[in-house]
Every structure is written in C-alpha cells, then in structure tokens.
N, C-alpha and C positions, 0 to 999 in steps of 0.2 A: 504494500500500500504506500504512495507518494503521502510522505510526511513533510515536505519542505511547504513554507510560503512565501513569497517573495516578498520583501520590506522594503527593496529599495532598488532602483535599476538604473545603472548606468553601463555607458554605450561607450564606448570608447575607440575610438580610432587611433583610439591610446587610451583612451577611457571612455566610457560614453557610461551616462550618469542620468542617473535615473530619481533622486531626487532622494527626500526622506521619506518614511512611513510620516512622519508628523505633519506630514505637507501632501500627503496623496488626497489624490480626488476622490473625495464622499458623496457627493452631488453628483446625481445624474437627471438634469430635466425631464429629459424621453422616460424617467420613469416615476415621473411623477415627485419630485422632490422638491420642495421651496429651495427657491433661488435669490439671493440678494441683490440687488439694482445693482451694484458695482460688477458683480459676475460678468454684467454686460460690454463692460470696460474692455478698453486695448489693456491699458497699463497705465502706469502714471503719467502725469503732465510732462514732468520733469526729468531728465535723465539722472541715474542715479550717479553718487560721487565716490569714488574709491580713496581709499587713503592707504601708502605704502604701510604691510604691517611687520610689526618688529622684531618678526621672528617670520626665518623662510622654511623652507625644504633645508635638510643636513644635505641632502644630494638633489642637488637642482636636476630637475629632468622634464623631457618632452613626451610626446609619443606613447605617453604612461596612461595604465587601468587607474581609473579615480573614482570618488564616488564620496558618501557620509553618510552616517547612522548614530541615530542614538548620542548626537553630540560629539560626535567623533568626525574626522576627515581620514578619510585616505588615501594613500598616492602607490603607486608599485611599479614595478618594471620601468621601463623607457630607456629612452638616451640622454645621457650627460655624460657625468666621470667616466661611467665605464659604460659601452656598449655594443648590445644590449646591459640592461642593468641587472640585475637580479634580487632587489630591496625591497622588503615592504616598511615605507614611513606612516605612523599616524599622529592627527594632533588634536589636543581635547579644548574643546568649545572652553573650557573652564580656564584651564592656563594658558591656550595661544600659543603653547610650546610644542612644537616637532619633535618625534623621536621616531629611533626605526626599531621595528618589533624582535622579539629574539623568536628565532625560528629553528623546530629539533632538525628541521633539514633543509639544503639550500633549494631554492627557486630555481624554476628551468628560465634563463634569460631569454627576455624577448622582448620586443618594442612591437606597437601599431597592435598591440590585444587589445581585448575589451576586459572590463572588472563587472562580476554582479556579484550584490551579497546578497543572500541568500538564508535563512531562517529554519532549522533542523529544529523541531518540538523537542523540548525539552536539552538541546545540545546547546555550546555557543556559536553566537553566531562565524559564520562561515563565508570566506571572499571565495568568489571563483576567477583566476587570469585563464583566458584561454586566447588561442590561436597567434597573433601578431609574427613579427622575422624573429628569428632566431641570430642576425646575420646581417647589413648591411646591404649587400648586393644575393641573400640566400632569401631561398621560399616560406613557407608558412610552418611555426611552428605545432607540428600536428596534437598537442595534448592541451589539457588543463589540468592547473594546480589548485587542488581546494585547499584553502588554509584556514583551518579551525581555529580561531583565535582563543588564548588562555593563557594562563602565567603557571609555571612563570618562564615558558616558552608557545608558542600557537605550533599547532599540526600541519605539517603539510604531506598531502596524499596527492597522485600524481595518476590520472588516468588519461590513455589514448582518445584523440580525435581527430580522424581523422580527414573530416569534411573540415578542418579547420583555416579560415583564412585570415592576412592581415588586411588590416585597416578598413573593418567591415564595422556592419550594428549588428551587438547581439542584444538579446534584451526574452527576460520574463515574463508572459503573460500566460491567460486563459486559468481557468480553473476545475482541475488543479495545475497546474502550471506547468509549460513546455521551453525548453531552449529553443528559440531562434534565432536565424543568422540570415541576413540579408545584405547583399551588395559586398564589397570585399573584394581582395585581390589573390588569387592563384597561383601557383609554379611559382619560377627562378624570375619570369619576367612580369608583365604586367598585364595580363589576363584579367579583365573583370567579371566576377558571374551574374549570372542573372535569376540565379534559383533563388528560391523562398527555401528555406529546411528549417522543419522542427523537427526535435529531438525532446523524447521519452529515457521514465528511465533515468530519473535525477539521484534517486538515490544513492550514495554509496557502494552498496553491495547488489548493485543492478547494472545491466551494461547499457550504456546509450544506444537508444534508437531511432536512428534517424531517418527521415526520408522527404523527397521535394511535395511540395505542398501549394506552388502558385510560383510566377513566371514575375519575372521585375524587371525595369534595365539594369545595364551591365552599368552597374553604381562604384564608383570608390570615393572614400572619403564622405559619407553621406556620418550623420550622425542621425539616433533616434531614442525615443522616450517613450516605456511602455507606459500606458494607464488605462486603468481595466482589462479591458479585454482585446485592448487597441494599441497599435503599435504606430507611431508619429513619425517619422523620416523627414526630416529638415536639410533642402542642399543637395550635394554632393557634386562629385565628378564624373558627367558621362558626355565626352570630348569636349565639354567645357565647363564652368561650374554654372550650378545650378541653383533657380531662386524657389523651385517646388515645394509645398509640403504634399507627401503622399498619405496617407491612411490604409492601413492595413488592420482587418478586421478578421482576429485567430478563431470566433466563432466560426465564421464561412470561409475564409480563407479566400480573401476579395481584396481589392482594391476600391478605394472611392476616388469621385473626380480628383485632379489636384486642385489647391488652391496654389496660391503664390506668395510669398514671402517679397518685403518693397525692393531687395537685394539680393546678388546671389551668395552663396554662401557655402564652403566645404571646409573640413577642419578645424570646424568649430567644438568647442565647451557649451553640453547643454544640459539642463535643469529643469524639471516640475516641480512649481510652485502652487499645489494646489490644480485648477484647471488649467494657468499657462503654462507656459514654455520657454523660457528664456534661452539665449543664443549668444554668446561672449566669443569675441575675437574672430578671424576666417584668413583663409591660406593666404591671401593677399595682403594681410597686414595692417586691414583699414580702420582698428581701433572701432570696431562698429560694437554695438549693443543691439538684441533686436529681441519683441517680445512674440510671442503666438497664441491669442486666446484660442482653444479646443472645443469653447461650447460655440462661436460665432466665426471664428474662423477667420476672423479678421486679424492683421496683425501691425508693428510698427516698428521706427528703427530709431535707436539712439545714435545719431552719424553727424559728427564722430566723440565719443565721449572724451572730453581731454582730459580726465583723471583714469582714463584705463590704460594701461599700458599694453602696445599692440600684441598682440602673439598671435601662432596657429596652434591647434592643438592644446587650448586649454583644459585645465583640470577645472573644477567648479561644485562646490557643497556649503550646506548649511551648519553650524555649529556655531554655539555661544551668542543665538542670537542676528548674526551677522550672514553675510554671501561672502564666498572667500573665493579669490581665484587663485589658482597655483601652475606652478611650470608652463611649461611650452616651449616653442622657438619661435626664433625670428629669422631663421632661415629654414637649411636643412641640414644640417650636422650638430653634434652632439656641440660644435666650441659656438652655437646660435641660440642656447641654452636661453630662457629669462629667467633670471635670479629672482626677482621683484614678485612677493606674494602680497594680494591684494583683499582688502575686505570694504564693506558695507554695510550700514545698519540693514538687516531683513524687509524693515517698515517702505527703505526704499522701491522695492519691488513690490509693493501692495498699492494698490488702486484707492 
C-alpha cells in the first residue's frame, strides 16, 4: 500500500520547487469553496524588495534540487566548488544560518536534477534528487537518492532510474501520488523528449513503475509546480524560449489550452504561494519577477526588479516568515556561481 504524501514539490532544473505544505492550495472554486475577493488578484501592486541576507550557501551552487519545509530551506547537488557537487545544505527559518547535513553515505553527484520531498507516515521526512549530469559534457544520471533526514546523520538509499533525464520537471501529484517527469534532456547530446511518464511504486521496498502517459513538446529547461491534481509548466526551451503556461491534468492525462505568460521565460526558480505561482530570474538574465494566478489564469511581471539580483537557475523557498532566493549562475560554469542569497518579507507576495 502507497504510504507517502507529498508536502511539498519542487521542480528543478536544478530544483524545481514546489512550495510548502503551509502555503498549498485549499480552495478549489469548481468545487464549491468560498473564495476571497483578493483570490481574484494578479499579485501585488508593487514589486517586491529583496535585501542581500547575511548568511549565504557554505557552497554556493547553480543547477541544484531546492525546495522548503516545515521552516527549513534546502539546497543539494549542483555546480560550484566542485562539479557536479555532491552536498546537501539546509537553513532554518529561525537562525538564517546555513549548514550542510551529515550524511551515513555520500550522494551520487549530479547537476540539472530535480528535489521532491516527500512525507513517509510515521518516518522523517525524506528528499528525493533524481536524474540531472553526472558530468559536464556526460548524459543523465540514471538513479535517485532518497535521503531520510535525522541526527545525528540523515539516510541515504540509492535506487535505479532509468527513464531519468536532466534539466527536466518532475513533480508529485494525483492521489495517491505518482512521479512525473516531463520535458528534459536525453543521451550524451541534446535530445529533448516529449513523453509525459508516470511512475508507481514510491515506496521503498517497491520497484518503480513506469510508463508514457500523454505526448508534450520536446521541452528543456521548462520549470513546473504541482497542485492538486495538476501539474503547471511555466517557459521553457523548445528552439527558443518560451512564454506558455501549459496545464496538465494527472486525473485524464490531458493537456488544456495554453495560456501565456507577458515574457518568455526558461531556467527559472518557481514557487506556490497558495493558488499562484511565482517565477524568479530566467536564462537570459533579465532580473524579471513574474506572478501566475491558477484560478484566472491571468498573470504579471515585475520587469525589472532592481533589488533582485539577476540569475538563471534559481533556488527559491519559504522559511522564517520571508521568500528567500538562493544560488544560480550568471553564466554557465561553475566560476558564474551567485554568491548573493536573497530574502523578502512573505507579506510581499500576498495580494
């Protein structure tokens, strides 16, 4: 019997993030739930203001699984010092301090995975890194690490996958819950797919089951944010970037029309706030902010924010109150690093 529930999901194209449990969407109109005037809202008037914060990453890195829970941030894998990296850092909403976790075994390196954490009944909670390079100019690294966190070392167990690619979205959804993977890149070179795959089969002592499930473009660099039962795609790269939001529905296993985004946008940091979506940073560097309500569908851009500091490949979580950005680059090697971790009061991003 699937015991997991998902509490938080991010995406990562280095992370791809999926927000908090304390911020997931409770409201659902279509079934009859009072909705608040604001619901109707883009986002705020005002773009929000970042303030450099006083404490970064021990290992600054791009390309990295990210995500938050429970007042916590976390950052793993990517490129900086060493790459790929093989670290997992967290930092608690309460001291604003970085640390990197001790672990009884090391991490398989890899850059361009995704992070989901993931919720074992009655266990602790648990990161999943899957897929991303193992390697610079090498193809997808075919496993995931699940790392049980606990003291006063976290577990790491290590199982094959082998549909695994980098710089894809995977992301949680349905009930009871299915891994998906969409858009991504392939082999030695730069193949993008176009499969939808869910994958069964979460538990532990189960083997993954996968298989295609619905037909998409050949996406890379797309980021996405599950909620409910729906899966958000923001961007990406299919032979140029892209201003789309797509909608995939893991009930049918469908597509809805797209909408559009005012920009385009791939390699971005994204977050659920409740019913939107927030969008930080994009490969091009253009210091954009951009928001997506999910019940109207309309969305907007902060362009260009002059307290964010530009990057692709942002990390992005809630804790202590505040939105925090972390890592990325401003190129594309490890020496394009940003050091510069960023926060915001919460209130910012509220309507």
């Amino acid at each position: 019997m699937l015991r997991r529930a998902v509490v938080l999901l991010f995406l990562t194209g280095c992370g791809e993030l999926i927000g908090s449990d304390d911020y997931r969407v409770e409201k659902n109109p279509d079934a009859g739930s009072v909705v608040s005037p604001k619901d109707g809202l883009v986002g705020p008037d005002s773009a929000p203001v970042f303030q450099i914060a006083g404490s970064g990453l021990q290992n600054a890195r791009g390309q990295h699984g990210y995500g938050s829970r429970a007042d916590v941030l976390y950052a793993a894998n990517g490129i900086g010092p060493l790459d790929p990296a093989a670290t997992l850092e967290r930092m608690s909403g309460i001291t604003g301090v970085w640390e990197t976790v001790a672990l009884d075994s090391p991490l398989t390196p890899r850059s361009a995975g995704g992070m989901l954490a993931v919720l074992n009944i009655g266990r602790p909670l648990t990161l999943w890194l899957i897929g991303g390079r193992g390697k610079s100019l090498g193809g997808p690294v075919t496993s995931i690490d699940e790392v049980e966190l606990g003291e006063p070392s976290a577990v790491v167990r290590t199982r094959t996958f082998e549909q695994a690619r980098w710089d894809a979205c995977y992301a949680l959804a349905g009930d009871p819950p299915k891994l998906y993977m969409l858009g991504g890149t392939f082999g030695d070179g730069f193949e993008s797919a176009k499969d939808v795959v869910a994958c069964t089969g979460l538990d532990w002592d189960e083997e993954l089951q996968c298989k295609v499930v619905a037909t998409w473009a050949d996406s890379r660099g797309v980021r996405c944010v599950a909620i409910g039962q729906k899966i958000y795609l923001l961007g990406g790269f299919i032979g140029a970037t892209q201003s789309q939001v797509d909608v995939f529905d893991t009930a049918t296993y469908t597509f809805a029309k797209p909408v559009f985004l005012p920009h385009p946008v791939s390699s971005n940091g994204v977050l659920a706030i409740g019913h939107r979506i927030w969008s930080f940073g994009d490969y091009e560097l253009q210091g954009r902010v951009m928001v997506f309500n999910t019940l109207t569908h309309e969305s907007r851009a902060y362009d260009p924010v002059p307290s964010f500091v530009a990057r692709r490949h942002a990390g992005v979580g809630v804790a202590g109150g505040k939105l925090w950005v972390f890592g990325g680059l401003r190129g594309g090697t490890s020496a394009d690093v940003v050091e510069e971790v960023l926060e915001a009061p919460l209130q910012a991003f509220l309507p």
